[in-house]
N, CA and C atoms as an extended XYZ file, in Angstrom:
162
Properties=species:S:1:pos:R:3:atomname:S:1:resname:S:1:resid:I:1 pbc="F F F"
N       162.633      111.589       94.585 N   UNK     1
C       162.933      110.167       94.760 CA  UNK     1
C       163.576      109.588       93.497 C   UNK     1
N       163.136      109.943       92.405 N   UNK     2
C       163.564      109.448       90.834 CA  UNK     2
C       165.193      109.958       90.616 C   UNK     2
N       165.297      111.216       91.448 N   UNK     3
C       166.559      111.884       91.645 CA  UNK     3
C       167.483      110.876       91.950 C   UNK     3
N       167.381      110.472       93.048 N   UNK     4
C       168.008      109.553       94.157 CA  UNK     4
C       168.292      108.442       93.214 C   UNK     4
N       167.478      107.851       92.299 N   UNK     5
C       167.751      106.260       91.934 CA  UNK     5
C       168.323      106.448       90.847 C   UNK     5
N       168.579      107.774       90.515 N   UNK     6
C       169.259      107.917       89.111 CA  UNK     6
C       170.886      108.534       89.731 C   UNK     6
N       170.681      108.985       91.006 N   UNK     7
C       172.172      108.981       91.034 CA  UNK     7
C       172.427      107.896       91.587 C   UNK     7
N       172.337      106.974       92.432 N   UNK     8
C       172.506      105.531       92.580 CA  UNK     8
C       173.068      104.486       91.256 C   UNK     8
N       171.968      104.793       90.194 N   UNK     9
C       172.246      104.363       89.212 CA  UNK     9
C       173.967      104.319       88.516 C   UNK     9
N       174.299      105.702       88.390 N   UNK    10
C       174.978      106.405       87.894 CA  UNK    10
C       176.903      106.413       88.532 C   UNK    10
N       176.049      106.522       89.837 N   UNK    11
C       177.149      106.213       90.751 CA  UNK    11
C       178.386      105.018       90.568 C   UNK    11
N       179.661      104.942       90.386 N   UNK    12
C       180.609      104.068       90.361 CA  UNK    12
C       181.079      103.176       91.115 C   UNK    12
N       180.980      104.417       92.571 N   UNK    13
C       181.959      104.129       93.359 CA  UNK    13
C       181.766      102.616       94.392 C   UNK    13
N       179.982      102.494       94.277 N   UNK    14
C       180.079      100.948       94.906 CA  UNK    14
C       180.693       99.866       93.975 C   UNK    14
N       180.395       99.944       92.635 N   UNK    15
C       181.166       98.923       92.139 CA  UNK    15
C       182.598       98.785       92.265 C   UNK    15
N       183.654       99.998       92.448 N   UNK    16
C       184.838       99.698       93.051 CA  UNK    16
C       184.886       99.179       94.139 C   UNK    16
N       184.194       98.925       95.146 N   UNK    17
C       184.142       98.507       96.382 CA  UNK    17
C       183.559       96.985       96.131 C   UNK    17
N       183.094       96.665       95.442 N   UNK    18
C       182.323       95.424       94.971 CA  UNK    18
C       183.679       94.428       94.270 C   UNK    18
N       184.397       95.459       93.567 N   UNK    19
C       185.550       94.529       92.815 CA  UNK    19
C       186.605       94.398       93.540 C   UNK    19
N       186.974       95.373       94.627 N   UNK    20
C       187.829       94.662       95.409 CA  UNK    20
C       187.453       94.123       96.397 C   UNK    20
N       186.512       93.794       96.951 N   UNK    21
C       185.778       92.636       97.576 CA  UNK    21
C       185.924       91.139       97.045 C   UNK    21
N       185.766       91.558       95.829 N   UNK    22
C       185.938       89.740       94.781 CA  UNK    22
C       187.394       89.556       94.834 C   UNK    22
N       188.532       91.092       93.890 N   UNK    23
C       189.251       90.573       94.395 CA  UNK    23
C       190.041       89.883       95.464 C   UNK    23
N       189.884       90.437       96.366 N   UNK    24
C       190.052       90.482       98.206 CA  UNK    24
C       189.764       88.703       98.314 C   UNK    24
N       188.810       88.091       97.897 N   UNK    25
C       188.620       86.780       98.153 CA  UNK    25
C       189.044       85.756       97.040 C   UNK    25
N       189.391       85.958       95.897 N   UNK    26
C       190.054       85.550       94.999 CA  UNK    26
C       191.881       85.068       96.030 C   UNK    26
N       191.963       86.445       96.372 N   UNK    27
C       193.383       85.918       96.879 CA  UNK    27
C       193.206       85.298       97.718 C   UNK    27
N       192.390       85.632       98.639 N   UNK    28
C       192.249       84.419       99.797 CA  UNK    28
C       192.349       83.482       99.624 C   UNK    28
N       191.434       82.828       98.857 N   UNK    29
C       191.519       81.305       98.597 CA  UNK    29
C       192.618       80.821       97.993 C   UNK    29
N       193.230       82.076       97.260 N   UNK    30
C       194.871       80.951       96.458 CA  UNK    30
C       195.793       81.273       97.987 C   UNK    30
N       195.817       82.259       98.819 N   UNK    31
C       196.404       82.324      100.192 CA  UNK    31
C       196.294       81.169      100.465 C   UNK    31
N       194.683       80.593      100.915 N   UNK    32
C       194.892       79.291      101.852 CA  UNK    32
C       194.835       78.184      101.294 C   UNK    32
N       194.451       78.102      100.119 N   UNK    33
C       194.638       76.771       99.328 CA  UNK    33
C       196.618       76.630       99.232 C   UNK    33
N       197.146       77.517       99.249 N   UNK    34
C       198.853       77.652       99.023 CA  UNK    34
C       199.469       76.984      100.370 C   UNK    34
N       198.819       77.509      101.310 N   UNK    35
C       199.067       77.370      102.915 CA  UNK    35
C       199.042       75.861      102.785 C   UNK    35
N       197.161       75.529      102.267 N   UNK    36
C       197.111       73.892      102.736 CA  UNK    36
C       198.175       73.207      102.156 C   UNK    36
N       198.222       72.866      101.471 N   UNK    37
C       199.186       72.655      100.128 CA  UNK    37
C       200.838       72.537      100.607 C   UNK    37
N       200.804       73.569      101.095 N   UNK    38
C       202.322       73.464      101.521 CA  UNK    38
C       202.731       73.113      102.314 C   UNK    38
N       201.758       73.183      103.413 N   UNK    39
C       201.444       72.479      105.150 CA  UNK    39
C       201.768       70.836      104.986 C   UNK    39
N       201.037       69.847      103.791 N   UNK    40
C       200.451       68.889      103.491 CA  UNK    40
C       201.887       68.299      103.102 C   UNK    40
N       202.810       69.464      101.977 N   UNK    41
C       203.678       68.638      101.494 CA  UNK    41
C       204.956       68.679      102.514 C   UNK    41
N       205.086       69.578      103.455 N   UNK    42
C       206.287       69.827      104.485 CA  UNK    42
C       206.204       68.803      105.305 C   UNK    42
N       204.978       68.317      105.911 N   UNK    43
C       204.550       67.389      107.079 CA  UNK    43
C       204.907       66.015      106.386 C   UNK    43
N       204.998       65.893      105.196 N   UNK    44
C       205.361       64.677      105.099 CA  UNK    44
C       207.008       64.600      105.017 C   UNK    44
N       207.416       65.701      104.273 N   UNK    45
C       208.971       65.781      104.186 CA  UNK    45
C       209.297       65.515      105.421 C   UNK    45
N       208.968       66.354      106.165 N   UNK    46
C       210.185       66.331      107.688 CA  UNK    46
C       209.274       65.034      108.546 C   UNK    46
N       208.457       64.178      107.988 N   UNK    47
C       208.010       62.542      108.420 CA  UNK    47
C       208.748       62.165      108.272 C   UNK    47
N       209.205       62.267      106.461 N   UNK    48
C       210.001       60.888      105.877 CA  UNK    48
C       211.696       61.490      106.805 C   UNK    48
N       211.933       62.528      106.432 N   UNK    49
C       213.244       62.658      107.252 CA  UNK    49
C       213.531       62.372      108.572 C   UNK    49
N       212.377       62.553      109.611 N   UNK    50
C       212.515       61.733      110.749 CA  UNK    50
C       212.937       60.543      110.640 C   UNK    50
N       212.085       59.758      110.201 N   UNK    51
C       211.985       58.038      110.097 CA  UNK    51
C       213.681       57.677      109.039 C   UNK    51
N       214.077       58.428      108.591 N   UNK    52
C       215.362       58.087      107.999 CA  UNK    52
C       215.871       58.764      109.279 C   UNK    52
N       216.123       58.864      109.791 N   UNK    53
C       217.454       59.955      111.171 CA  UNK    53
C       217.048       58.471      111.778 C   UNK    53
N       216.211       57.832      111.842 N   UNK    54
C       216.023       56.595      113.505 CA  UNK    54
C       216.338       55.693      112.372 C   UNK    54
């Protein structure tokens, strides 16, 4: 059993899986924070350009 928790211990390979997990959601959020953001500023552009065309 002491075997087991010392190769656990020792072991790397979950922490690579752990860091691209963080990374993995790091981008996400600049993904959809970029999305909102850009959604927010287009919807008003092509507002104001409507209302100038009438």
């Amino acid at each position: 059993m002491l075997q087991h928790i010392y190769r656990l211990w020792r072991d790397e390979e979950g922490q690579d899986i752990a860091e691209y997990a963080v990374m993995l959601a790091v981008i996400l959020v600049l993904v959809v924070g970029t999305v909102r953001l850009i959604g927010s500023n287009a919807n008003t552009v092509f507002s104001n350009a409507a209302s100038s065309i009438q």
